[in-house]
N, C-alpha and C positions, 0 to 999 in steps of 0.2 A: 658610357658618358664620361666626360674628359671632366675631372672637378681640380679645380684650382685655390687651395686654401691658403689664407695670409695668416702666417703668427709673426705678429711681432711687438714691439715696444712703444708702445702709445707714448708720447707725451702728456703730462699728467695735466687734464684739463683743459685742452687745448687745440681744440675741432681742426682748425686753420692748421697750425704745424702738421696734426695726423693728416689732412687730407694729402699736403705735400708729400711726405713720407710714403703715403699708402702709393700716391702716382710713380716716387721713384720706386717703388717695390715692383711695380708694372710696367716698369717701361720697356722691357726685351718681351713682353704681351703681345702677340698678334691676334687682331679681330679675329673672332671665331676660334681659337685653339683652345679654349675653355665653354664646356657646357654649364659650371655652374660654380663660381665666384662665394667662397665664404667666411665669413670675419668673425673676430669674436663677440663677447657680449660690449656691451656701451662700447661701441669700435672705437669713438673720437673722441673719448673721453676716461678710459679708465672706469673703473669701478665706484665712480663718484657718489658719494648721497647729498652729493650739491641739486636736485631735482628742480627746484623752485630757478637757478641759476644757468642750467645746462638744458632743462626740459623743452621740447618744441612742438609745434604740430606733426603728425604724423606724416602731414604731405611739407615740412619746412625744409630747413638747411640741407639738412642729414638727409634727407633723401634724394631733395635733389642734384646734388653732389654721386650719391650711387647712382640716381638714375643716369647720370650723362657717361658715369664711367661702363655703365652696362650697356648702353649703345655705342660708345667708342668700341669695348672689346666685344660686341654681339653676346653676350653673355645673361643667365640671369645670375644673379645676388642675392643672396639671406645675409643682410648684416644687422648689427645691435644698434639699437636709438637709444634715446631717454624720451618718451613721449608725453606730450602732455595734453590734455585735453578738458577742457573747461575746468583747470585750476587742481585738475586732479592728474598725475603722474605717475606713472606705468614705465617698466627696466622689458622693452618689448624687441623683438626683431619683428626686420620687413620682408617679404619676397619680390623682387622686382622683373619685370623680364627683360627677353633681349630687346623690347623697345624700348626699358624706360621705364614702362607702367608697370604704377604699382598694382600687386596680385592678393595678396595679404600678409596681417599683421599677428604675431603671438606676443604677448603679454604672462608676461613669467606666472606661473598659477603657484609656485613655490619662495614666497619670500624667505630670507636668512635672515633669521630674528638675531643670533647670536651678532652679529654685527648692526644691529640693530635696520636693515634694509626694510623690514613692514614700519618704521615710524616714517620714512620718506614718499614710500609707493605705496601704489593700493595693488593687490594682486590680480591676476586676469582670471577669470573661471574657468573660458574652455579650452579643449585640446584643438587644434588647428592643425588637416592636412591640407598640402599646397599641390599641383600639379608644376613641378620643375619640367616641363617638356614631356615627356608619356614617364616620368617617375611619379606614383604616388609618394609624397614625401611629410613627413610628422616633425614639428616644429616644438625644442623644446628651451630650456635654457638654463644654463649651471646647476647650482640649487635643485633643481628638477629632477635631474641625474640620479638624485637619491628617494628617490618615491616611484616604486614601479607600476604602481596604477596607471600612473598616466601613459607608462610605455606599452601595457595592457590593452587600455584602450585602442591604440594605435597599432595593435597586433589583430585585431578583433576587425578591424579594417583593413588590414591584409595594405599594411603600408608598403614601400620594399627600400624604405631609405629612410632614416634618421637622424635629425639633423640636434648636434650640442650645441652653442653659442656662449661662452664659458673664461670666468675671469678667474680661476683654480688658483688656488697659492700650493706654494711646495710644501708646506706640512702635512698637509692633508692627499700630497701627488698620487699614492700610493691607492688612496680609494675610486679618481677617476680612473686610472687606469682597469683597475676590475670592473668599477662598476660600466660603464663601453662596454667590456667584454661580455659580462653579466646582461645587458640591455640587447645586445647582437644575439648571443645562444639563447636568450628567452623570448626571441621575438621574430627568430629567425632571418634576419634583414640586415642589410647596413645600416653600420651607424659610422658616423662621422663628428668626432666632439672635435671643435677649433676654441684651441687657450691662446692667451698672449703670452709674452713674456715682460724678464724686466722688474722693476720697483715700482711700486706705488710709493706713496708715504708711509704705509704700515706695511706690507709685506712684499716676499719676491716671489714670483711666478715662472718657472723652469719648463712653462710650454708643454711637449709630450701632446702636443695635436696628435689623433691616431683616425687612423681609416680599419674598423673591424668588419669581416667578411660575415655571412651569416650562417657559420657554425665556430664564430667567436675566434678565426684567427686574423691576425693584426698586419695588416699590410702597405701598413703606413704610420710611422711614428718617427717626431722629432723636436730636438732641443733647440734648433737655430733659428735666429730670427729669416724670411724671407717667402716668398712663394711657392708652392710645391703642387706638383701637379700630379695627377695618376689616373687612373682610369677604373671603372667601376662596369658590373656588367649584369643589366636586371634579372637573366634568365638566372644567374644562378642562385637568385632569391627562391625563382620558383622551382629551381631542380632539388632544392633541401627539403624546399616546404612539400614538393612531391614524395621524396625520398623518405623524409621523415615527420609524417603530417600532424605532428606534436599537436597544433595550434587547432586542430577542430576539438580536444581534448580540454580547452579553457573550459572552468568555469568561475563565475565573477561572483564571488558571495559580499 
């Protein structure tokens, strides 16, 4: 599978400007050269706790915006929304596919209190696999990254892709990077975390998107803003999980 990841520099706030940016990030894009298209978290908006302000329906702006981009490049897409749904708001990603339609939705089950993100959103409960094309694929987002139950879960399911969606500040860079690493060797699968980069208003984010293999080596990582493409290969989820069948060995207390 060909995946195609966007890091870059959101403007702060500001759906319309990113959508232009995210087009000219795509423009050397041909239909079809990408199986699966992904963004970080809140893509068009930064890491906002403007909710009430940027929040929309699940099927609104923000989606339909990916879906047209997802039939222009035949592609599916997991990007980040702000969703809101009868007055209540959720920091969630979509999965879209190559027509368009949308497939489903995850709703962060890990709010960040230390920034105070659970006074804005309400948290999602469950864990959510997508079928990206014949990938069973586990949907998570930032904050998540550090709670491995839920990546547990999603080993217990014998996922063979996992997806980050992740607004990471550089003081903290050091722990996304292991913990990817950490999520891939204990779950024996790709994982795939996509950061932005750039300034918010409070902090800066130094990117470090990474593509881990699943016996935790890294074959894909970077600081620059722009699209990057690589290729991923299911069987060898299952020639590890053969090799080394750690994972019938769970047990969940």
């Amino acid at each position: 599978m060909n995946v195609g990841l966007i890091q870059y520099n959101p403007v702060w706030e500001d759906k319309s400007q990113n959508q232009e940016k995210i087009n000219s990030l795509l423009e050397n894009i041909s239909a079809g050269q990408i199986d699966l298209l992904l963004f970080p978290e809140m893509t068009l908006t930064g890491f906002t706790m403007n909710a009430v302000k940027y929040g929309e329906p699940i099927l609104g702006e923000s989606f339909k915006f990916f879906s047209s981009l997802s039939v222009k490049l035949n592609t599916n897409i997991i990007a980040g929304v702000i969703e809101s749904e009868d007055e209540k708001y959720f920091n969630s990603v979509i999965h879209i596919d190559r027509k368009g339609n949308f497939i489903r939705k995850f709703q962060k089950i890990h709010l960040f209190g230390y920034s105070s993100e659970d006074k804005h959103y309400l948290r999602g409960n469950n864990p959510v696999i997508t079928e990206v094309d014949d990938w069973k694929t586990g949907l998570s987002i930032c904050y998540d990254l550090r709670f491995p139950e839920l990546y547990r879960h999603y080993a217990k399911s014998r996922v063979q892709l996992i997806i980050v969606a992740a607004n990471w500040p550089n003081e903290r860079i050091e722990h996304w990077k292991l913990l990817l690493r950490a999520r891939a060797i204990e779950n024996q699968c790709f994982v795939i975390g996509v950061n932005r980069i750039g300034n918010d208003p409070k902090l800066f984010y130094p990117g470090f998107s990474s593509a881990i293999d699943p016996i935790g080596k890294e074959i894909f990582t970077s600081t620059d803003e722009g699209i990057f493409v690589f290729n991923i290969n299911k069987e060898e989820t299952d020639e590890v999980r053969n090799r080394l069948p750690f994972l019938k060995d769970i047990i969940l207390l």
